[in-house]
C-alpha positions in Angstrom: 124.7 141.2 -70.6 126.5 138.1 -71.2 128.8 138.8 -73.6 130.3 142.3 -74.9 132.4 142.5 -78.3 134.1 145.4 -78.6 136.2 145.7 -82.1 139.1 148.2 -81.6 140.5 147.9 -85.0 142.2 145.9 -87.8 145.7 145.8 -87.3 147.4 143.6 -90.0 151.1 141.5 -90.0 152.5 144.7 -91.4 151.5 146.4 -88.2 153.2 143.9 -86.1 156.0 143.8 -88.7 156.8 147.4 -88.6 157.5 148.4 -85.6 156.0 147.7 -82.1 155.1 151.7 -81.2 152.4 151.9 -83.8 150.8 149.1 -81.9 151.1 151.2 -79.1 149.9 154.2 -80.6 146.8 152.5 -81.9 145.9 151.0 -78.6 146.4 154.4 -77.2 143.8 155.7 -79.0 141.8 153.4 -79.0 142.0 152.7 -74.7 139.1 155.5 -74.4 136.3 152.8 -75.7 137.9 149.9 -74.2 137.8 152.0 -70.8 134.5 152.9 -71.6 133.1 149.5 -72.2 134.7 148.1 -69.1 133.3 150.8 -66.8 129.6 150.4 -67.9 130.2 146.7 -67.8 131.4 147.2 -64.0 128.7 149.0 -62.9 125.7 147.2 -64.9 127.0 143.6 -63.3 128.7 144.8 -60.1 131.9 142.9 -61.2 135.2 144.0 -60.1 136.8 142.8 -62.7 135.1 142.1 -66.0 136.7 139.2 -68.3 138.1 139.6 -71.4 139.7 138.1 -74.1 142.3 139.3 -76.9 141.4 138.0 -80.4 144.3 139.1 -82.9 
């Protein structure tokens, strides 16, 4: 696997407007899949640390 995208959600200036803890709720609930994808990612390439890269 070369590259993995993993799309955690939408957020939109209003979310970053509003206030920083929705942010933080929404990654919250959304850490699961990243954790997930990371994991698999780990194990499949035997990396240590897989790369990644925010896109907002």
């Amino acid at each position: 696997m070369a590259h993995l995208s993993l799309e955690l959600g939408h957020p939109y200036l209003e979310d970053f407007e509003a206030r920083t803890e929705r942010l933080e709720e929404h990654l919250s609930d959304v850490r699961f899949w990243a954790d997930a994808a990371r994991a698999s990612t780990v194990r499949r390439l035997g990396l240590n640390r897989p790369g990644s890269a925010p896109v907002f």
